[in-house]
Backbone atoms as SQL, in Angstrom:
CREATE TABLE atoms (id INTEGER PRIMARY KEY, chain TEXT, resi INTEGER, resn TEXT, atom TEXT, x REAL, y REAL, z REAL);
INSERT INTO atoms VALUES
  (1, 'A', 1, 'UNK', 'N', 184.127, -97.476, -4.423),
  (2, 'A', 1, 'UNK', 'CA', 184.591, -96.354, -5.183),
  (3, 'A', 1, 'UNK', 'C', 183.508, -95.860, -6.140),
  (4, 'A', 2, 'UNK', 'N', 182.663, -96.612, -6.729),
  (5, 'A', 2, 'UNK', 'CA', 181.839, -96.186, -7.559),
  (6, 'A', 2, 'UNK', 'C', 180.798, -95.400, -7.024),
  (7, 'A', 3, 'UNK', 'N', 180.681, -96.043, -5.831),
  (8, 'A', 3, 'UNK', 'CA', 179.188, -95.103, -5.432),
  (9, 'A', 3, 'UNK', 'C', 179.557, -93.984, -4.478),
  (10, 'A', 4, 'UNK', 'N', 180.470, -93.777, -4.548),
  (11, 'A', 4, 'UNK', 'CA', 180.887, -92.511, -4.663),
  (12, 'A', 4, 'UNK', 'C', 181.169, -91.419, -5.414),
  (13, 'A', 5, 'UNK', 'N', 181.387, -92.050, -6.763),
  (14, 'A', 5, 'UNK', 'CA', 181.412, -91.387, -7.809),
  (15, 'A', 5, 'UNK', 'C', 179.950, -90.120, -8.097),
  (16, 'A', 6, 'UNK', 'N', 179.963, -89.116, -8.200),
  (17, 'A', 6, 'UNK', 'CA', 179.523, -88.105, -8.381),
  (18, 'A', 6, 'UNK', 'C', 178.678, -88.137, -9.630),
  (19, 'A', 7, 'UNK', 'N', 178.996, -88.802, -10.583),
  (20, 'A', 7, 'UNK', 'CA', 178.594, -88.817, -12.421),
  (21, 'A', 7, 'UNK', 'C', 177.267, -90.248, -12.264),
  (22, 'A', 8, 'UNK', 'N', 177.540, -90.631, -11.070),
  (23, 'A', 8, 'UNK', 'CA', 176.479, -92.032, -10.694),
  (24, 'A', 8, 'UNK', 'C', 174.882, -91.433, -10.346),
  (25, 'A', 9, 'UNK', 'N', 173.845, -92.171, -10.319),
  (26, 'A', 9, 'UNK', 'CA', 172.522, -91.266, -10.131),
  (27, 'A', 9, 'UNK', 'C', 172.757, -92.309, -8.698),
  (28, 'A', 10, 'UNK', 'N', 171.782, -91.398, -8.101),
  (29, 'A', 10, 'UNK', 'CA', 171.462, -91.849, -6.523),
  (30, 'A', 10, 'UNK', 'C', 170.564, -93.676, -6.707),
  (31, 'A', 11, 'UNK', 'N', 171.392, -94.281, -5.599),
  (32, 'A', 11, 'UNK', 'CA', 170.371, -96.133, -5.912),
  (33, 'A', 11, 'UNK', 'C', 169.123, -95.076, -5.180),
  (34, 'A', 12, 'UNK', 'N', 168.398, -96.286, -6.015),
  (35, 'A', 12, 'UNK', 'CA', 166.477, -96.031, -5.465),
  (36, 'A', 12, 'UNK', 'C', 166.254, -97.202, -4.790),
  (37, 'A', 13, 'UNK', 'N', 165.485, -96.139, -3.655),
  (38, 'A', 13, 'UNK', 'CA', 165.571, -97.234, -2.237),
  (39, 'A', 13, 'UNK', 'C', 163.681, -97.176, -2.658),
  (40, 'A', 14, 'UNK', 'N', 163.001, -98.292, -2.242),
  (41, 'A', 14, 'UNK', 'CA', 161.535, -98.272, -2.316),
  (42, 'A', 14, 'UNK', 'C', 161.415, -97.704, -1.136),
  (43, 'A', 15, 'UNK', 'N', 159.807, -97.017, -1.746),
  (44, 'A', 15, 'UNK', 'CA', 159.145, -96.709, -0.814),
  (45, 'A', 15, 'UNK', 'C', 158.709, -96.781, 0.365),
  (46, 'A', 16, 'UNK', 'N', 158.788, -96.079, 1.394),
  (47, 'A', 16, 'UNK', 'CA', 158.418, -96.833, 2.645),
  (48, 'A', 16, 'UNK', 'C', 157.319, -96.209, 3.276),
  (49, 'A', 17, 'UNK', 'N', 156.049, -96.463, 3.689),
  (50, 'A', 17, 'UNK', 'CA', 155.167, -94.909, 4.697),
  (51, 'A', 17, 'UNK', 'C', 155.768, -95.258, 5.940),
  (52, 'A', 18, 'UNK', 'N', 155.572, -93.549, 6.298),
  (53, 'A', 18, 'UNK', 'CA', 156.074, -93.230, 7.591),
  (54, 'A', 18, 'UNK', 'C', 155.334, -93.631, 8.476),
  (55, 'A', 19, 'UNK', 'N', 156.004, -94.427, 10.298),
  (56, 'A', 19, 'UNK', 'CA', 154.814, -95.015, 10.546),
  (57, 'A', 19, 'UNK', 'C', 154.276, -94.044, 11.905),
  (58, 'A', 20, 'UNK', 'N', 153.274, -94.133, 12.605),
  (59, 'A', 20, 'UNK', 'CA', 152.915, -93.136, 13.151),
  (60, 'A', 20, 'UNK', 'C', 153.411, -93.705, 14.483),
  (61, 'A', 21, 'UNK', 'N', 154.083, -92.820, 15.684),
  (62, 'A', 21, 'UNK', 'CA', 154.496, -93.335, 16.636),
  (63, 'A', 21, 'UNK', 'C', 153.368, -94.000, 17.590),
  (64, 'A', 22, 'UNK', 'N', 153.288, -95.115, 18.102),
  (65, 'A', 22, 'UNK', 'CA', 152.100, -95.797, 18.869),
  (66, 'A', 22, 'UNK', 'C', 152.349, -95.752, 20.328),
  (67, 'A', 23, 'UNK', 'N', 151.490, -95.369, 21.329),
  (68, 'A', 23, 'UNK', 'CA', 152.070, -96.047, 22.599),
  (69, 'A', 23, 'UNK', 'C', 151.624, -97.196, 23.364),
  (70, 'A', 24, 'UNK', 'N', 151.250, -97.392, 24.182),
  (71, 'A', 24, 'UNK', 'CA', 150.480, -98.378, 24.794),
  (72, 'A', 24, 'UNK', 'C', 148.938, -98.402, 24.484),
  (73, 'A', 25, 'UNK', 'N', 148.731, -99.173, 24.226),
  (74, 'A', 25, 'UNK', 'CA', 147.026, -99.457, 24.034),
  (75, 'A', 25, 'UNK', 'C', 146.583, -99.954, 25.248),
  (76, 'A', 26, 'UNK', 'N', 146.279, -99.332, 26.419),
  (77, 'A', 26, 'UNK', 'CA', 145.611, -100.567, 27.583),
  (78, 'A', 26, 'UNK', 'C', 144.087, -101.506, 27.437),
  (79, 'A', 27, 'UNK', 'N', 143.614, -101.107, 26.318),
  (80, 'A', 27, 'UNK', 'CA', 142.536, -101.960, 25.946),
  (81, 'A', 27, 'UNK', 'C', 143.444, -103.469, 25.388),
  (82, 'A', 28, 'UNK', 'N', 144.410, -103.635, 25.088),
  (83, 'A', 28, 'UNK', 'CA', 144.559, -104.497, 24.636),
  (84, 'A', 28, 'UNK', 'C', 145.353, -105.108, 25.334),
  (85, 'A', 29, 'UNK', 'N', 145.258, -105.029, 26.954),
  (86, 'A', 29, 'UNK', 'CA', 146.302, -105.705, 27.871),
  (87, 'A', 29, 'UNK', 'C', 145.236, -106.959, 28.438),
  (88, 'A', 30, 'UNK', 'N', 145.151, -107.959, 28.693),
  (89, 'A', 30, 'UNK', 'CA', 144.755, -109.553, 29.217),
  (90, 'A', 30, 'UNK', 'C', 145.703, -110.265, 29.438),
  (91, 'A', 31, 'UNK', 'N', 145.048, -111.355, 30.088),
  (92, 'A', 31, 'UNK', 'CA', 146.045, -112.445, 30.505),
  (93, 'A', 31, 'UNK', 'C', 146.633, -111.987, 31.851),
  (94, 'A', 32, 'UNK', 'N', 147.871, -113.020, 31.987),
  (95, 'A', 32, 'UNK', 'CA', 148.604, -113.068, 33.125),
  (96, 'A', 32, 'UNK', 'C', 149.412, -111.286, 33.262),
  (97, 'A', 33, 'UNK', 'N', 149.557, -110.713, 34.693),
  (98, 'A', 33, 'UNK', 'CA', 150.437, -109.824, 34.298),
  (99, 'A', 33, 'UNK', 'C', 150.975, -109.405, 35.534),
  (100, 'A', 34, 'UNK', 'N', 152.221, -109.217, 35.395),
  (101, 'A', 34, 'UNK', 'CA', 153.001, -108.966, 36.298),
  (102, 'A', 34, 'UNK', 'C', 152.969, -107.509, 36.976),
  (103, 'A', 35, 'UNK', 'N', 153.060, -106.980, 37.744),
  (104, 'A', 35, 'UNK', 'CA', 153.221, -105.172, 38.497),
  (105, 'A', 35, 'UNK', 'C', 154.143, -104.904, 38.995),
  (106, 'A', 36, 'UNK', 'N', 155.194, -104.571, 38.282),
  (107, 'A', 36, 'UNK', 'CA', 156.293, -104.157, 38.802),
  (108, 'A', 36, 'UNK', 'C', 156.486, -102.893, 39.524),
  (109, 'A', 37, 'UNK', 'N', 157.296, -103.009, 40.452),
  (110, 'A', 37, 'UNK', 'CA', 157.018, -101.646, 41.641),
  (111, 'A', 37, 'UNK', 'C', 158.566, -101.302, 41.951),
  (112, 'A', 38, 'UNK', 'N', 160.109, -102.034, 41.355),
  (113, 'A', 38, 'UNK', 'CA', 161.365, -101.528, 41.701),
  (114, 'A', 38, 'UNK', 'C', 161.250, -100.886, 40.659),
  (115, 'A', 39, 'UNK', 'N', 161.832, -98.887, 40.229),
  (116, 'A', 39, 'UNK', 'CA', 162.092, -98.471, 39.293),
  (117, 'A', 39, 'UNK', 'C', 163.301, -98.777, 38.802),
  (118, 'A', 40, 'UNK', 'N', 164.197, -99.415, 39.394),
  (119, 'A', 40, 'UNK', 'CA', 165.430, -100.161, 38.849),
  (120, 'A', 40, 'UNK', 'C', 164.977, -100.643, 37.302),
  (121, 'A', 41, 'UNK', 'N', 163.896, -101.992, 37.565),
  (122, 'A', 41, 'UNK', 'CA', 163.445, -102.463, 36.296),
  (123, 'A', 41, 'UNK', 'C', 162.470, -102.015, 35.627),
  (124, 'A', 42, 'UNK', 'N', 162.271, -100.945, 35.636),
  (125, 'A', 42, 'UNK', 'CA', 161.210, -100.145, 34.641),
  (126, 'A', 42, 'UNK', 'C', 161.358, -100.029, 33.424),
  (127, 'A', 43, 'UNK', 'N', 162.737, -100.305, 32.975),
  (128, 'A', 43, 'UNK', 'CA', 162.900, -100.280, 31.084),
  (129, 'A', 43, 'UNK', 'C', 162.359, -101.995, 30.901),
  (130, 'A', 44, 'UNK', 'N', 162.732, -102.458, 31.798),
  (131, 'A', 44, 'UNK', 'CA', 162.098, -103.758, 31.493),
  (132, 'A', 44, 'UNK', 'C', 160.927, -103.740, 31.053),
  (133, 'A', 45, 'UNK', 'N', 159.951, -103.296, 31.571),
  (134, 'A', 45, 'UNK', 'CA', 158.443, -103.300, 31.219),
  (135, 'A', 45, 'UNK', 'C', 157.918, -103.019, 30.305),
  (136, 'A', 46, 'UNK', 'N', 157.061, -103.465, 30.087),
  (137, 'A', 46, 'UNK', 'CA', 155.778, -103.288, 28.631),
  (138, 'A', 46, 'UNK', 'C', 154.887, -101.726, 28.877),
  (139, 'A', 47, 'UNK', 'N', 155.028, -101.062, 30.013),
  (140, 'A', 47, 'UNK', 'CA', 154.658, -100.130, 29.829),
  (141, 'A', 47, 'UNK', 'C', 153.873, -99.295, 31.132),
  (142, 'A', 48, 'UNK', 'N', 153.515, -98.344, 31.249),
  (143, 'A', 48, 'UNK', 'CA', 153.841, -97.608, 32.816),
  (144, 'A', 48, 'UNK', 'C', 152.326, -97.577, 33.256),
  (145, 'A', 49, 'UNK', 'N', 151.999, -97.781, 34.449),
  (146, 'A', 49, 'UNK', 'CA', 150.563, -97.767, 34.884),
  (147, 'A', 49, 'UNK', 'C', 150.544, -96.918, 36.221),
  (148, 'A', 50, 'UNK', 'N', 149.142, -96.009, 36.547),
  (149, 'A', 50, 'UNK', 'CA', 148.940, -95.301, 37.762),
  (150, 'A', 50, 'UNK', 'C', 147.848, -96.248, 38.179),
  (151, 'A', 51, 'UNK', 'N', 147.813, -96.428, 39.379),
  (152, 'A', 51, 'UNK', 'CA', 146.412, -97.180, 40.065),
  (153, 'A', 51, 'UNK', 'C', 145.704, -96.037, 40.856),
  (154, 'A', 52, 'UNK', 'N', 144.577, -95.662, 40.255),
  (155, 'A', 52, 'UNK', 'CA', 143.244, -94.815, 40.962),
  (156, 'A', 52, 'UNK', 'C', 143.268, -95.628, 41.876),
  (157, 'A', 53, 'UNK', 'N', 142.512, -94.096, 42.755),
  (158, 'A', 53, 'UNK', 'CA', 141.623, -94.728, 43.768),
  (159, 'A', 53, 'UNK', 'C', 140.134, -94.594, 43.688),
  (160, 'A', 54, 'UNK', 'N', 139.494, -94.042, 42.232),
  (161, 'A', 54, 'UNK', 'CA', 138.232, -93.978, 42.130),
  (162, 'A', 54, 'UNK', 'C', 138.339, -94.712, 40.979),
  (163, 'A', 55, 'UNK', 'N', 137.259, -95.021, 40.383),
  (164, 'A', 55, 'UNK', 'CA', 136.847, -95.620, 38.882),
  (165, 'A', 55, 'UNK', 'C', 136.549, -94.221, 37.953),
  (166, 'A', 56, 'UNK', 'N', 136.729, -93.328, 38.095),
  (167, 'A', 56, 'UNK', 'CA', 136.352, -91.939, 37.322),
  (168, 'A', 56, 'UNK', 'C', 136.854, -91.297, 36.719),
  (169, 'A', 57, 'UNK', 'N', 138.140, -91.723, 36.871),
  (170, 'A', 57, 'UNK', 'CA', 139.207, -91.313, 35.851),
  (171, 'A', 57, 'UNK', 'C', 140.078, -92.424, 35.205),
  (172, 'A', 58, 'UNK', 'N', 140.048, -93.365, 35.261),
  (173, 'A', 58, 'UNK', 'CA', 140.740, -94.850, 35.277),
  (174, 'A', 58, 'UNK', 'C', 140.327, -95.202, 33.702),
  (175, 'A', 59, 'UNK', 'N', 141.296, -95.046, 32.757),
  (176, 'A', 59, 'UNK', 'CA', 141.354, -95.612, 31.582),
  (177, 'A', 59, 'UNK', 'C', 140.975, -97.281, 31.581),
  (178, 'A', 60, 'UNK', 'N', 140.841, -98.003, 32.483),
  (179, 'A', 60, 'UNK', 'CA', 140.958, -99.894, 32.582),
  (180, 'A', 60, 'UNK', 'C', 140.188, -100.057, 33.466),
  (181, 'A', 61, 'UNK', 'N', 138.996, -100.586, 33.897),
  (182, 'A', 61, 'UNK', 'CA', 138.608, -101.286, 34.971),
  (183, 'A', 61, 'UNK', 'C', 139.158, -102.648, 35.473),
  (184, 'A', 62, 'UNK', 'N', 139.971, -103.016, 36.321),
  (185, 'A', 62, 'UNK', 'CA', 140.213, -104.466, 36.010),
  (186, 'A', 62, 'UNK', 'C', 140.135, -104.649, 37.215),
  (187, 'A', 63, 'UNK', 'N', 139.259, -106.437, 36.649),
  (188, 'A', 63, 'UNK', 'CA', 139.095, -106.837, 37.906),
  (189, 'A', 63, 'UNK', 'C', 140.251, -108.376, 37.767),
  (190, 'A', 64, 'UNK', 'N', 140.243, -108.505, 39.378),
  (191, 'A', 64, 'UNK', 'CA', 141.962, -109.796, 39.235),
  (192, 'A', 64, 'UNK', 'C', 141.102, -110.969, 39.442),
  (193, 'A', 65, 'UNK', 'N', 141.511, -111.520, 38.400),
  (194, 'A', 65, 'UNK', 'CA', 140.923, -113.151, 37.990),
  (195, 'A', 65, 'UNK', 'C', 141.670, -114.017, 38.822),
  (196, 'A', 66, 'UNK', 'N', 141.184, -115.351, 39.508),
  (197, 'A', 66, 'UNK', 'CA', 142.221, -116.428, 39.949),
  (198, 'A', 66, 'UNK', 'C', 142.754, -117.682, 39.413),
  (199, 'A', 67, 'UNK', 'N', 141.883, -117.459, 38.031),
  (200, 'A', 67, 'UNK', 'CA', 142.029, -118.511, 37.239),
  (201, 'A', 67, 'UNK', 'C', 142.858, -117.714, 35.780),
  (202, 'A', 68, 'UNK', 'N', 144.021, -117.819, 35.449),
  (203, 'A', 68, 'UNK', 'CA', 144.924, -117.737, 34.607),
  (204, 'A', 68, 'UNK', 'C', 143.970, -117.757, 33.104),
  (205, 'A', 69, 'UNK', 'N', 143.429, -118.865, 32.705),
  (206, 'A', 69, 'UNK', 'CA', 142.407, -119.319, 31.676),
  (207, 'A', 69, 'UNK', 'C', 140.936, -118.420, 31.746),
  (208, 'A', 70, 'UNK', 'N', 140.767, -117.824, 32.777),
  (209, 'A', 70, 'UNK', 'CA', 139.451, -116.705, 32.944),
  (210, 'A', 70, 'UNK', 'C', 139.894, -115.088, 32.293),
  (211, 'A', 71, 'UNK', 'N', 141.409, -115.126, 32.092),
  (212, 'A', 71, 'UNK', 'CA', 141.526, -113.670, 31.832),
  (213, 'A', 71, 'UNK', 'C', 141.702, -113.380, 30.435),
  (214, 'A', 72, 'UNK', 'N', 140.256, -113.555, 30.030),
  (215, 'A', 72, 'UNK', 'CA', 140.773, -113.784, 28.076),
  (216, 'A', 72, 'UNK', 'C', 139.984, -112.136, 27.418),
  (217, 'A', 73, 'UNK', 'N', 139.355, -111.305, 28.359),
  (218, 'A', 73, 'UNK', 'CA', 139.263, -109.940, 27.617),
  (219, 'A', 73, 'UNK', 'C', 139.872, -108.763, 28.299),
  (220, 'A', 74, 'UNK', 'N', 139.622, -107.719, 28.002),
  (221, 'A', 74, 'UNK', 'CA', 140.077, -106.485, 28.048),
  (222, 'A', 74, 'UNK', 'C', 139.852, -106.078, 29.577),
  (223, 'A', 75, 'UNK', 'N', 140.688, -106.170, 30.265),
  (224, 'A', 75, 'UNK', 'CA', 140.454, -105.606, 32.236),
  (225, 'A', 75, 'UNK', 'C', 140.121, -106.921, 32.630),
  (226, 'A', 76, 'UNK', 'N', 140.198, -107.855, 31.956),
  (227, 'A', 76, 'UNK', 'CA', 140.395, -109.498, 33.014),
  (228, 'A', 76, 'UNK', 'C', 141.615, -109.541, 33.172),
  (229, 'A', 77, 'UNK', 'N', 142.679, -109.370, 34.447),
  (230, 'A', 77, 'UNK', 'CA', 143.798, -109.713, 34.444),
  (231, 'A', 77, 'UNK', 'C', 143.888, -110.845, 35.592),
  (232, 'A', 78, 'UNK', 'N', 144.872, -111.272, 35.156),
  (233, 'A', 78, 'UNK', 'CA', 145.795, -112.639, 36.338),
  (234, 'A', 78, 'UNK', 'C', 147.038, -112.118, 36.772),
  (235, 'A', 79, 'UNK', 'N', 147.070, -111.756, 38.171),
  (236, 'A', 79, 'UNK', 'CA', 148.350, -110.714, 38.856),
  (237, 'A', 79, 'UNK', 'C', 148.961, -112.093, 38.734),
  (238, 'A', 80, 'UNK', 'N', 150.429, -111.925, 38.610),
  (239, 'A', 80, 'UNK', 'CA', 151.617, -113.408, 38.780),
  (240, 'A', 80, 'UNK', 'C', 152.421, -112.624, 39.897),
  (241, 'A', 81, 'UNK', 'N', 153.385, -113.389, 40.575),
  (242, 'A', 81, 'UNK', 'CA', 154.012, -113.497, 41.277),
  (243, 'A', 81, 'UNK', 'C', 155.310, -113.260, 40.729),
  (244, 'A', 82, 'UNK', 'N', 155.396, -113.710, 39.576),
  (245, 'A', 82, 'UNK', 'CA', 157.084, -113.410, 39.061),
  (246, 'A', 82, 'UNK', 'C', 156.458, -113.291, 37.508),
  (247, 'A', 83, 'UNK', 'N', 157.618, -112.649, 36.959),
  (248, 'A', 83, 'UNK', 'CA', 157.633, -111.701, 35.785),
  (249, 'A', 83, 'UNK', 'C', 157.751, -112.930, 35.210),
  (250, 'A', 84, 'UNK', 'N', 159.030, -114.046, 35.177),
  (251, 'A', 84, 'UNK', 'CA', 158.637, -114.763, 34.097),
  (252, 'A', 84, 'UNK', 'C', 157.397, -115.696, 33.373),
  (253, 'A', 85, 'UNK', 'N', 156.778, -115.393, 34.212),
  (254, 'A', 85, 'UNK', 'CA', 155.238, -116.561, 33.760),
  (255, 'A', 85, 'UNK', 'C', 154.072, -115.396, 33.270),
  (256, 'A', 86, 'UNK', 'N', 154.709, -114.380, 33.068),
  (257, 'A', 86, 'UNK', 'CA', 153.419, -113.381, 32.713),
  (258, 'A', 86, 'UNK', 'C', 153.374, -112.984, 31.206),
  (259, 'A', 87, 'UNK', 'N', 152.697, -112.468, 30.909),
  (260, 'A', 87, 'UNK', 'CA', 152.371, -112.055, 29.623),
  (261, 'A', 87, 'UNK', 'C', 152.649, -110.288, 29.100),
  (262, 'A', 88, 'UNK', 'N', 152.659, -110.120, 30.709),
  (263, 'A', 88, 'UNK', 'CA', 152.590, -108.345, 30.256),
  (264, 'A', 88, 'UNK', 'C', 153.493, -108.519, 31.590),
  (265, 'A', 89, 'UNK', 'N', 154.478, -107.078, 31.671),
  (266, 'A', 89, 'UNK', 'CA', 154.953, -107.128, 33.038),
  (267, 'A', 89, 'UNK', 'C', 155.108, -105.084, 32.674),
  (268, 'A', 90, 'UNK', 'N', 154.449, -104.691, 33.379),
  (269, 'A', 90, 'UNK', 'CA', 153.751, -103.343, 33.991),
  (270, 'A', 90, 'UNK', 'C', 154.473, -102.631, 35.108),
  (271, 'A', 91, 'UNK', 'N', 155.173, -101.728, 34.988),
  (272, 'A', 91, 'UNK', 'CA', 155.511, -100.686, 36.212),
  (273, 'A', 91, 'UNK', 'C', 154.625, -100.128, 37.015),
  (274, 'A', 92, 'UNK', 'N', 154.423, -100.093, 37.795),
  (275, 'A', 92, 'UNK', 'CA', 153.317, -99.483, 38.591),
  (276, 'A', 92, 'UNK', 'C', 154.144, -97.704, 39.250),
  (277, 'A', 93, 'UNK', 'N', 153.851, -96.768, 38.530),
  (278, 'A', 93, 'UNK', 'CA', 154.036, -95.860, 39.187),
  (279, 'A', 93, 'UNK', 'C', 153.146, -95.063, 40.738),
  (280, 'A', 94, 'UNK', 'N', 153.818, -94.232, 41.354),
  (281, 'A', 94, 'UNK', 'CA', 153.049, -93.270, 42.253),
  (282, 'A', 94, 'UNK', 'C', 153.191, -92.376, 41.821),
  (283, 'A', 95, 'UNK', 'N', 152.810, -91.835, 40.266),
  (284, 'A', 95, 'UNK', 'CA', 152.614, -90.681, 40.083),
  (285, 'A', 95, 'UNK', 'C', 151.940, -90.695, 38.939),
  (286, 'A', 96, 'UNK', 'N', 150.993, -89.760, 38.945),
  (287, 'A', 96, 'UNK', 'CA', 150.246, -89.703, 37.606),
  (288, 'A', 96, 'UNK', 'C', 150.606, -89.211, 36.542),
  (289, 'A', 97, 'UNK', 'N', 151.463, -88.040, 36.205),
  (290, 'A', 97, 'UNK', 'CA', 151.851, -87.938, 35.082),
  (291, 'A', 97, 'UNK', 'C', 152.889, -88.630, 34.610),
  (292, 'A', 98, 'UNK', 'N', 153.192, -89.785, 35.443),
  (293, 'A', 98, 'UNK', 'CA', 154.441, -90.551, 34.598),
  (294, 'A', 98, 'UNK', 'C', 154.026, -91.763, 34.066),
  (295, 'A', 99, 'UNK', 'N', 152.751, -92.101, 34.094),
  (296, 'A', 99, 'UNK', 'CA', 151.930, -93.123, 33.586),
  (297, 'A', 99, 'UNK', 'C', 151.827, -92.791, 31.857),
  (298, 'A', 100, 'UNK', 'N', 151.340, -94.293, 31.421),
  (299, 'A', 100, 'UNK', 'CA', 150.916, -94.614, 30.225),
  (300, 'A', 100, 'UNK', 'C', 149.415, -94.473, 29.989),
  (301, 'A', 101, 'UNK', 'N', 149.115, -95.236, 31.102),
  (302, 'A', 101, 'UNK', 'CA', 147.244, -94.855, 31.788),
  (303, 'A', 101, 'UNK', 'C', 147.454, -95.131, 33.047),
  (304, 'A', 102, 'UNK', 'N', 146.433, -95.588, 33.222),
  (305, 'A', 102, 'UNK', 'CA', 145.419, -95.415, 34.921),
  (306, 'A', 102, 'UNK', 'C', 144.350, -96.710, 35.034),
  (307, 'A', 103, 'UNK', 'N', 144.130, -97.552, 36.044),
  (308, 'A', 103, 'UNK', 'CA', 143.995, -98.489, 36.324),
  (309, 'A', 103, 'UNK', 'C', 142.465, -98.213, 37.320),
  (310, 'A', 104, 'UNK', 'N', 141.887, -98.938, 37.541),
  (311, 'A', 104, 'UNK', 'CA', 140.829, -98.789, 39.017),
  (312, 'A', 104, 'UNK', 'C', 140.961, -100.731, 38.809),
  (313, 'A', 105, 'UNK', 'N', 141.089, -101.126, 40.441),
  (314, 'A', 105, 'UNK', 'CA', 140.756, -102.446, 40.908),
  (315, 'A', 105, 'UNK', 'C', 139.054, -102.446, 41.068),
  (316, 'A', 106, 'UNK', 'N', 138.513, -103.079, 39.739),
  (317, 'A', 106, 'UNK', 'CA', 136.914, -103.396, 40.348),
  (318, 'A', 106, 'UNK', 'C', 136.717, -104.407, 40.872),
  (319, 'A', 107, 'UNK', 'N', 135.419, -104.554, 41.808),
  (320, 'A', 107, 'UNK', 'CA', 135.393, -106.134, 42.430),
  (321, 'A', 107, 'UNK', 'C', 134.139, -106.641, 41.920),
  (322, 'A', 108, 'UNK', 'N', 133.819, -106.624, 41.007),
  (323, 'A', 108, 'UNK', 'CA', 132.589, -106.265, 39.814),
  (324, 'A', 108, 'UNK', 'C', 133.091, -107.262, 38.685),
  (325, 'A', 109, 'UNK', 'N', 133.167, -108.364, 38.062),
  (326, 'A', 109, 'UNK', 'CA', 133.506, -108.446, 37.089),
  (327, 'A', 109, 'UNK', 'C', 132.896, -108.278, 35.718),
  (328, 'A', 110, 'UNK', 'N', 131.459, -108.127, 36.150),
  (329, 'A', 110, 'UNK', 'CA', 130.905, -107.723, 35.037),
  (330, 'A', 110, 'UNK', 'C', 131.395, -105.891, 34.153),
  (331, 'A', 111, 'UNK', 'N', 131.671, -104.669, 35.320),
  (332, 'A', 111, 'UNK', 'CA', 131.899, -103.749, 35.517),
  (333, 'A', 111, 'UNK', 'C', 133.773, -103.635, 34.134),
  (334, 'A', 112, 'UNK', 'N', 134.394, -104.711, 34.530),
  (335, 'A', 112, 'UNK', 'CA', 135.712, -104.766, 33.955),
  (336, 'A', 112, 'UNK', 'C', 135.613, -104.739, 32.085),
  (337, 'A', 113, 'UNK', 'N', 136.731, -103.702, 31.768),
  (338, 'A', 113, 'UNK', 'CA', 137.066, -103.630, 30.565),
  (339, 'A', 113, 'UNK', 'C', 136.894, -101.998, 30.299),
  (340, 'A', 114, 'UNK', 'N', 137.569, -101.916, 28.904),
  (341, 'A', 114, 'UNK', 'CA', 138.214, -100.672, 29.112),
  (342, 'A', 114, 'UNK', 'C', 137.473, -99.455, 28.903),
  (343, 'A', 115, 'UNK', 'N', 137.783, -98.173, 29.184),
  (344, 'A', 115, 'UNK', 'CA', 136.918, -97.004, 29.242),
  (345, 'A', 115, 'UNK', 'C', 137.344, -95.681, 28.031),
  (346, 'A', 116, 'UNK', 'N', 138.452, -96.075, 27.868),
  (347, 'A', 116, 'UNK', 'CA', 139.127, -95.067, 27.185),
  (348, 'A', 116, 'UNK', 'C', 138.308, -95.019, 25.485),
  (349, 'A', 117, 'UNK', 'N', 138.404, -93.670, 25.112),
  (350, 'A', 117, 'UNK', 'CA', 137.717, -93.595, 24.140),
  (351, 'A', 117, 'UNK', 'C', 138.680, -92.980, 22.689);
């Protein structure tokens, strides 16, 4: 009843900054990661990927590690087999504007890590 009262001053809520909306960073994807390809589970995912077929437009170079413990920077990934043992689990779209970024498979590992500026 009181704080409803009209004759009351407004409670003071602290300050908060507004925060800026973020989306996916693909520089900061490593480790194990899953590619999901049913759009059924696409809200599931950490976030939407196109796979080039050139390296020339491809925000990520990544090349696929076989050792889980080898994929410790930026475009070293470890493809898993099932979502639960992964670290990232990724939609793989066929279409480019419904992506987050864009991918190229290098077979280069020196070549791997990210491009985006």
């Amino acid at each position: 009843m009181l704080a409803l009262s009209p004759f009351q001053p407004a409670p003071r809520v602290p300050f908060v900054a507004a925060t800026q909306p973020v989306g996916v960073e693909p520089c900061r994807i490593y480790g194990s990661v899953y590619l999901e390809t049913d759009p059924r589970r696409k809200n599931y995912c950490f976030g939407t990927l196109y796979i080039e077929a050139e390296d020339t437009f491809a925000d990520v170079l990544v090349y696929k590690e076989t050792n889980k413990l080898f994929a410790d920077k930026a475009g070293l990934w470890y493809i898993t087999d099932s979502p639960s043992f992964a670290d990232y689990s990724l939609f793989v779209t066929p279409q480019r504007n419904l992506a987050d970024f864009a991918i190229y498979f290098t077979k280069v590992r020196s070549f791997a890590g990210c491009r985006q500026q």
